[in-house]
C-alpha positions in Angstrom: -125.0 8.8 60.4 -127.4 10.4 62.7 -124.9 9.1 65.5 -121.8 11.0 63.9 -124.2 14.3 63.6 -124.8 14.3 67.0 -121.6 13.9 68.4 -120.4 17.1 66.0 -123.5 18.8 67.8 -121.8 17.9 70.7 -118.1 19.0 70.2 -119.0 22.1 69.0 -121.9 23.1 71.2 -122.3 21.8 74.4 -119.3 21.9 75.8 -119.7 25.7 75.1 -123.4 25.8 76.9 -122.2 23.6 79.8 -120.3 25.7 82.2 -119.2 22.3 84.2 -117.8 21.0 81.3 -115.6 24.2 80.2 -112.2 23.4 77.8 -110.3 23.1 80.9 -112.3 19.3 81.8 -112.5 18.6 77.8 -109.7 16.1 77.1 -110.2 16.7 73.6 -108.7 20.2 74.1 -106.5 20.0 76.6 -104.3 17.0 75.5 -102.5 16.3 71.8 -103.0 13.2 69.9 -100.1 10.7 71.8 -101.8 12.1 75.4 -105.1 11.2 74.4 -103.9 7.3 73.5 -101.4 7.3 76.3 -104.9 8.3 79.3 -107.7 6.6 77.3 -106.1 3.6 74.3 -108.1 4.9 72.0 -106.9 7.3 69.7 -109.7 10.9 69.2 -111.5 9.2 66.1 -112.1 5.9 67.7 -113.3 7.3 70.6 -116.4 9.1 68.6 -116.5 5.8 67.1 -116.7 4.2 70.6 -119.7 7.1 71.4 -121.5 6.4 67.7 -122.0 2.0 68.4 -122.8 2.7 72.3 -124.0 6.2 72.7 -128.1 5.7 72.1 -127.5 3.5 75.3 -125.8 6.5 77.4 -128.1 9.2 77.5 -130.1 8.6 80.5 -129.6 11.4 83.2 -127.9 10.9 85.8 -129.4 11.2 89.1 -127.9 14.2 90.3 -125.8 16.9 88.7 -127.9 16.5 85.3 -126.4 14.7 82.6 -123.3 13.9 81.0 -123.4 13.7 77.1 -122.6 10.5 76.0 -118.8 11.6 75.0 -117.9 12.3 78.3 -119.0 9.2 80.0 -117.4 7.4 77.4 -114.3 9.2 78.4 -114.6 8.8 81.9 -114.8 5.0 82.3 -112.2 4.6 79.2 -110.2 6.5 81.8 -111.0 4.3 84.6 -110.3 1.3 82.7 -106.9 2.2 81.6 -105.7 3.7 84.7 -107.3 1.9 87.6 -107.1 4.7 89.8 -109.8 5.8 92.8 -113.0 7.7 91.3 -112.5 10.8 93.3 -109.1 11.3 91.1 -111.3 10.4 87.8 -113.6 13.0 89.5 -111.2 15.7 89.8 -110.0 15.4 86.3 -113.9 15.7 84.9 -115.3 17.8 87.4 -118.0 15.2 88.3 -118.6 13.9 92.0 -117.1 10.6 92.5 -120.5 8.5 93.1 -121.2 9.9 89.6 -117.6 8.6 88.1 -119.3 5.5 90.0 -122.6 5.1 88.1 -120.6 6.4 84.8 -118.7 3.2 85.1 -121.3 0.8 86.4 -123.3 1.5 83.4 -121.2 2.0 80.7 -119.5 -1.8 82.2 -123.3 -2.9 81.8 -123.6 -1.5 78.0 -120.4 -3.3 77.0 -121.0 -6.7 78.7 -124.6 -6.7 77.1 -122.7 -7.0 73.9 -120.4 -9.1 74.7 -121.7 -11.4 72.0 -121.1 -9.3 69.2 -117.4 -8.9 69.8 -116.1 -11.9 71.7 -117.3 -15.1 69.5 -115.9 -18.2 68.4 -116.0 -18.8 64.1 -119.5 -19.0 63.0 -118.6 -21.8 60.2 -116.0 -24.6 59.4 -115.0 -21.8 56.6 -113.6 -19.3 59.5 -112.2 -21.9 61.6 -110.0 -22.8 58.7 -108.5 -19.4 58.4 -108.0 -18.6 61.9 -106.4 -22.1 61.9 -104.2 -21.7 58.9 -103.3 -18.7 60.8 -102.3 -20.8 64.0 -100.0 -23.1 61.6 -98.2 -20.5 60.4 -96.7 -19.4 63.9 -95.2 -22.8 64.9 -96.5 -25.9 62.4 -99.1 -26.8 64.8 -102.4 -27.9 62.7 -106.0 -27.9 63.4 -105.9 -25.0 66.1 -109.1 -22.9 67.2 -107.6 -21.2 69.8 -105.8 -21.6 72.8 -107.2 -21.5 76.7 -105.8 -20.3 80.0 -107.2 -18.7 82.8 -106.2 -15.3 84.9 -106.7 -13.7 88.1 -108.0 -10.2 88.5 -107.4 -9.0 92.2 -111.0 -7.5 93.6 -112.1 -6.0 97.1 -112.6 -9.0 99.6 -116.5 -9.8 99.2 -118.7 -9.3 101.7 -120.2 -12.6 101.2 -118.6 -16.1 100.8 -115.3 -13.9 101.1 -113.2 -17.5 101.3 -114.4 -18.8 98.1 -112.1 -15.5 96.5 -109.1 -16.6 98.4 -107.0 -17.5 95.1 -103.6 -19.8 96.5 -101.6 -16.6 96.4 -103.5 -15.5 99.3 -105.6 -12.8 97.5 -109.5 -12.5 96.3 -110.0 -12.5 92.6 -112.0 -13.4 90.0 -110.3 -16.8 88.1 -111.4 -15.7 84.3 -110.8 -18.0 81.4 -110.0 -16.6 78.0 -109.6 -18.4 74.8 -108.0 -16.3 71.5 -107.2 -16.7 68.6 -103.6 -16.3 66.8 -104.1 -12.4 66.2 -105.0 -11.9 70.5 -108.4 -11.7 70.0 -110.8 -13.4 72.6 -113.1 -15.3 71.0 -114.4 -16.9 74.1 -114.3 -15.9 78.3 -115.8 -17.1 81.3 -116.1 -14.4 84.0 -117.9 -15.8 87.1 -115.6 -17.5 88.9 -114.1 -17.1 92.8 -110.3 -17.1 92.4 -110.2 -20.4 94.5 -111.8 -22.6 91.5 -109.1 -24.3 89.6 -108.7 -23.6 85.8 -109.9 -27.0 84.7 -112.9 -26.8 86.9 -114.0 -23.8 85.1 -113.6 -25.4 81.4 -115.8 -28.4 82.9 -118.4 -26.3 83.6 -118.0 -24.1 80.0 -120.2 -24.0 77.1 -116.7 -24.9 75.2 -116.6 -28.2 77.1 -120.3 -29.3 76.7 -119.9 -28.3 73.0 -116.7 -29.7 72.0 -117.5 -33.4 74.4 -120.3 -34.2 72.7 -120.6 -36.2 69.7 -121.7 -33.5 67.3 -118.9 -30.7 67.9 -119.9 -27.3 66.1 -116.5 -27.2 64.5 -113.5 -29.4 63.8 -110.1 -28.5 65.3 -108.6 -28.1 68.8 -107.3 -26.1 71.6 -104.4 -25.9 73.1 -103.8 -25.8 77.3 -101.6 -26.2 79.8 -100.6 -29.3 81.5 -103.6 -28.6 83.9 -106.2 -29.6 81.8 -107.5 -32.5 80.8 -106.5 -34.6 77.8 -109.6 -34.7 74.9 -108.9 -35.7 71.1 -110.4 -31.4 71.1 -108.2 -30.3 73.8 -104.0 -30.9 73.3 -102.0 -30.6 76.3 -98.2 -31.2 76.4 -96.5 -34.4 76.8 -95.3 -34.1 80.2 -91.8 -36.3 79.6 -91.4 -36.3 76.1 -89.6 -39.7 74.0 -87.8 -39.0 71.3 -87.5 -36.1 68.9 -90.9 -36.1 67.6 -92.4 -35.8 71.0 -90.0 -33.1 71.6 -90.9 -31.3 68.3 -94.5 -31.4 69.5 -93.9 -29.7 72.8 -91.6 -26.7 71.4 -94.8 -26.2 68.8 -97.1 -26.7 71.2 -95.7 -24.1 73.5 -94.4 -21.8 71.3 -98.1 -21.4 69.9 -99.6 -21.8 73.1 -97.5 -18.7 74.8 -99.8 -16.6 72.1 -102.8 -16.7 75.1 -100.1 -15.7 78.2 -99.7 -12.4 75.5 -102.9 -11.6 75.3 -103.7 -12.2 79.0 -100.9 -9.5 79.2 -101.6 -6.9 76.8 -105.2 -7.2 78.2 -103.9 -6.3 81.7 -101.2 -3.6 80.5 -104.1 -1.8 78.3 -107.1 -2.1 80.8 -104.4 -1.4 84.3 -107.9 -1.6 86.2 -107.5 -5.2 85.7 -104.2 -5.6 86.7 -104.6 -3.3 89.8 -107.5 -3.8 92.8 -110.3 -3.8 91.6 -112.2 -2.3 94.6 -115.9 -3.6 93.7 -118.0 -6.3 94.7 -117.9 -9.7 92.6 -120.9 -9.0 90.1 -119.6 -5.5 89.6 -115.8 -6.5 88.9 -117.1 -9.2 86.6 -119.2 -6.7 84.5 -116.0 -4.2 84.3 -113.8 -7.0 83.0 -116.5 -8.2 80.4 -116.5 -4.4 79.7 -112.0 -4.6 79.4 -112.5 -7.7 76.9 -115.0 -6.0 74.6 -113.0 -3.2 74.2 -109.6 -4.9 73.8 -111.2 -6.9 71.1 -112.1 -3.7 69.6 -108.9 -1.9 70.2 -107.3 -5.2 68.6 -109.5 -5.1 65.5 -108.1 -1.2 64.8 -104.6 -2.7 65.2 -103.8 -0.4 67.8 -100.4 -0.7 69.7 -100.1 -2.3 72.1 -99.4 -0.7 75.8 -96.1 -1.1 77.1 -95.1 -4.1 79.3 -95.0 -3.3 83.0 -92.5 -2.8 85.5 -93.8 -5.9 87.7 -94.8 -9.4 86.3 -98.8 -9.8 87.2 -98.9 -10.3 91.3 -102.0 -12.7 90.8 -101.5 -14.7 87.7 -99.7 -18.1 88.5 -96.4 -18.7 86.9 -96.5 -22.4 86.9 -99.0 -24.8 84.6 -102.3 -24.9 87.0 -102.5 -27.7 89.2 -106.4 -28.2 88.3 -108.4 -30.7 89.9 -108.0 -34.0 87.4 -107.0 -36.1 89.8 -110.6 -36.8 91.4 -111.6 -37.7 87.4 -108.9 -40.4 86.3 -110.7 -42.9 88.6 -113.6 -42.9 86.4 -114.0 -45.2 83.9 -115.7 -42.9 81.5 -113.9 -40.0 82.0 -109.9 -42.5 81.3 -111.9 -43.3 78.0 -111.8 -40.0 77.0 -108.0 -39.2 77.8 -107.3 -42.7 75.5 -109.1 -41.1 73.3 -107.0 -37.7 73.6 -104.1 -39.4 74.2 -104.5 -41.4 70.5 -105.3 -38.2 69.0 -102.0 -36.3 70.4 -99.8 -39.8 69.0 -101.5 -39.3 65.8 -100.4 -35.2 65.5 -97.1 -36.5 66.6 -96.6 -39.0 64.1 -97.8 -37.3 61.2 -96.4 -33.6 62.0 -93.5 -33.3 64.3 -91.9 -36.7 63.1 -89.1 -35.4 61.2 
């Protein structure tokens, strides 16, 4: 409440006693409701929403030029985020220097990501898993999902160092993120750390997912869905690369039909958040904060049903059309590790049989 009253304090006062921040730099007054969703995805209320759950965390002074009341710097990395355009041109349209557009974004990046565990989570009991994966089984007839896991490159500025562990095989250096989401496009589980050169299934090797869901006490029963890249686990259904029969078949369509849910969100995360689909022009640990910044909010933006952004032009320049290759092959020699596809493998022929057999 105390939040709300403030920010009313704000609108109404001091933008008056500002002169820097005159109606002419107040986006609240200079655009209408579809212009304010169209520059910043969030519609006017959600915004002083945005400013009530983060604010408190905001209202540090800046280090030259004052400060900026919470609102605005809310406004100016939404801004950023959605239009991945240079901070001298976010600048401009604020009337704030461009190193400050620069520490605006580095620390409202820094707020989100610090919550990152409040909005990106898997269930929290067997009773949520159930619905999200009743909610899976209605899309296609696929049972027992939790979510389902791909990875996708955001492009960044070539690092200063280790600069040819970023080299991705398209040539550019991104960050190889790995989402996992739920049937409704919410990510209920990332990885954001990786050099675009690491392969997908490298990445779930080294996740909390795999050392959770491997062991013999898994924190909840169902299973993902991934591409033909990952490696089989009776948690972790992959297709059937040449299918037998109908049922086989049957499995497949479901499997990618359902499946295709996470290539959408990848998508409607990059077409919301363009700073992701763009350069972005920042150093590893920087970009990696701003897209755990882009997930939080998407999550939230997802939650308030918002629409979703229109597809682009271009496909994505840096995502890989094709299943990931991944790095399985090194794995299949070891005898442990072709006990655990047998066991993945028995656990796909068992779906098969008693769902897609008809």
């Amino acid at each position: 409440m105390a939040g709300r009253l403030y920010l009313r304090m704000l609108l109404q006062q001091d933008f008056r006693r500002q002169r820097i921040l005159r109606d002419r730099t107040n986006p609240f007054d200079i655009y209408d409701d579809v212009e304010m969703f169209s520059r910043f995805r969030f519609r006017r209320c959600d915004i002083i929403s945005l400013v009530d759950m983060f604010g408190d965390e905001l209202e540090h002074p800046l280090r030259r030029g004052g400060s900026l009341p919470p609102l605005m710097q809310v406004l100016v990395a939404l801004r950023f985020y959605a239009s991945g355009t240079f901070q001298q041109n976010i600048g401009d349209l604020f009337n704030v220097d461009r190193r400050t557009v620069g520490r605006i974004i580095s620390r409202f990046s820094s707020v989100l990501s610090r919550r990152l565990g409040e909005y990106v989570h898997l269930p929290a009991t067997q009773r949520e898993a159930d619905e999200m994966i009743e909610s899976f089984y209605q899309m296609a007839g696929f049972p027992n999902i939790l979510g389902c896991i791909d990875c996708t490159h955001v492009q960044i500025s070539a690092p200063v160092v280790n600069e040819f562990e970023y080299v991705n095989r398209k040539g550019k250096h991104t960050i190889n993120v790995q989402l996992v989401c739920n049937a409704d496009m919410q990510i209920t589980n990332c990885v954001v750390r990786w050099p675009g050169s690491v392969h997908d299934s490298r990445i779930l090797r080294e996740s909390n997912i795999f050392r959770n869901f491997e062991g013999p006490e898994k924190p909840l029963n169902g299973v993902f869905l991934g591409d033909g890249g990952y490696m089989l686990r009776p948690w972790l259904m992959t297709p059937i690369r040449n299918p037998a029969g109908r049922a086989q078949e049957n499995y497949n369509t479901a499997h990618c039909s359902t499946r295709s849910i996470i290539e959408r969100t990848n998508g409607v995360l990059k077409r919301r958040w363009y700073c992701l689909h763009a350069e972005l022009r920042y150093d590893p640990a920087a970009a990696c904060n701003i897209i755990l910044a882009c997930i939080v909010l998407h999550n939230i933006a997802t939650t308030l049903r918002l629409p979703e952004p229109e597809p682009l032009d271009e496909e994505d320049p840096d995502d890989e059309d094709n299943e990931n290759d991944g790095d399985e092959g090194e794995y299949h020699a070891h005898a442990c590790e072709r006990r655990r596809v047998l066991a993945g493998q028995m656990e796909r022929n068992r779906l098969v049989q008693h769902y897609f057999n008809h």
